[in-house]
N, C-alpha and C positions, 0 to 999 in steps of 0.2 A: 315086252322088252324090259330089261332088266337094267333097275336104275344105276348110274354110274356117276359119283359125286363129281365134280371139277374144281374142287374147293383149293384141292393143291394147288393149283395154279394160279386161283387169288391169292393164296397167301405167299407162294414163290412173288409175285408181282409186290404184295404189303413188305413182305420181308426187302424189294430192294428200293423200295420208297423209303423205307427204313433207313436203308443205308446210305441214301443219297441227304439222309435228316429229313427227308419228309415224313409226317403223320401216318403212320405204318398200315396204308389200308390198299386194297388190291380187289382188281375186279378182271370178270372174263366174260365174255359173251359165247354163249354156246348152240350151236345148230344142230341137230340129229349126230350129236357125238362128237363134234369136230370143233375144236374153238375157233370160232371168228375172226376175235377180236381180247385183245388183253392190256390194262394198264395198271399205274399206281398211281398213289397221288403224286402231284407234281406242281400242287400249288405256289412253293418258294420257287422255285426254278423256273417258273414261267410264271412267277410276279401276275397272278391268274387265279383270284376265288373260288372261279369254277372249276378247275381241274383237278377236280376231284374225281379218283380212280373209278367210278362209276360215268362220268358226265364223258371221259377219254374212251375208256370200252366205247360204248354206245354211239361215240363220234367217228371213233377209227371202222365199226362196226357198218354203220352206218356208208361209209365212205368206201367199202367193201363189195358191201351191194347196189351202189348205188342209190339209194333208197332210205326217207327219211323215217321207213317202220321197220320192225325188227322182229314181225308178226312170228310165230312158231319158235323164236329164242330163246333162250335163258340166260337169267343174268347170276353169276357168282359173285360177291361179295363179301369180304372178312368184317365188314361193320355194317350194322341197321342204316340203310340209307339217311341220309338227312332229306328236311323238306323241298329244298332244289332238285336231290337227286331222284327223290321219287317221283315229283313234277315230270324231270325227262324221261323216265321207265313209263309214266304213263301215256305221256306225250309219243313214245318211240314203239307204244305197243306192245312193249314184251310182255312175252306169254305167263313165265314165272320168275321167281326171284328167291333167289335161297342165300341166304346170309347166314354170319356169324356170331358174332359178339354183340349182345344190346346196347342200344344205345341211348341209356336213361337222360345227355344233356341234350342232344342233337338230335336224337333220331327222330324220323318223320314217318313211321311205317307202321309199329306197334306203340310209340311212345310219342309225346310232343304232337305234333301238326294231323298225326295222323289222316295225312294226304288220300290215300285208297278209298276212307271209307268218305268222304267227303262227294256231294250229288255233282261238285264241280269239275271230279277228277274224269278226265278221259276216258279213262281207260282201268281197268280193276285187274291185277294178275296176280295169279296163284303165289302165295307167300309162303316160304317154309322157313322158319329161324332155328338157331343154334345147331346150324352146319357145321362142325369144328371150332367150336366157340371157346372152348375151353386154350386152345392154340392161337389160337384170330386175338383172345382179349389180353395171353401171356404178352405177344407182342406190344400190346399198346401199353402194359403196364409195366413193363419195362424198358420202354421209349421214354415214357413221360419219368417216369424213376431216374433216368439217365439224364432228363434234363433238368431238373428238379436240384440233383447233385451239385449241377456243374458249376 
């Protein structure tokens, strides 16, 4: 089977958290080709820490199936999960996780908490970074430029 990115669709998801002024990050949940499940961040607008585009996938996902694992999925995401998010990817089971942009203050994946490789985490799934990374981090460095300006 020949692999087939789903990144567009996180970053269609980052680009309208963008636009609503949320923190421009985007995530999808994928099954045998099909997405799931897709959101963005949504933190201000639902006055909600967690709702971070990864923790929303994963719940909408979840609420899909019924079911609080997400065994055989994948997860797309325009940023390196932070250590919450990774906590729920393990928690939720997913299979793999391919992301974008690093994330040298927050991330929990390759940087910081590094949650996976910890004897505590759940669950351990296949990581692939800088999926469109170069697009996933345009967007954030020109969100934070915009508010910086204002």
């Amino acid at each position: 089977m020949e692999f087939r990115s789903f990144m567009d669709v996180a970053l269609a998801e980052a680009r309208a958290a963008g636009a609503r002024g949320e923190v421009p990050v985007g995530a999808a949940v994928v099954r045998d080709g099909v997405v799931v499940a897709r959101a963005g961040n949504r933190t201000r607008e639902l006055s909600d820490p967690t709702a971070h585009a990864e923790v929303l996938a994963i719940r909408a996902a979840c609420a899909v199936l019924g079911s609080e694992r997400l065994v055989g999925h994948d997860l797309y995401v325009t940023l390196e999960p932070c250590a919450m998010c990774a906590a729920a990817i393990a928690a939720a089971r997913i299979g793999r996780v391919y992301y974008g942009a690093s994330d040298a203050k927050s991330g929990g994946v390759a940087q910081g908490a590094r949650v996976f490789s910890h004897p505590q985490s759940h669950h351990v799934p296949e990581v692939y970074d800088g999926i469109a990374a170069a697009e996933a981090e345009a967007l954030l460095v020109a969100f934070f430029a915009a508010r910086r300006s204002e």
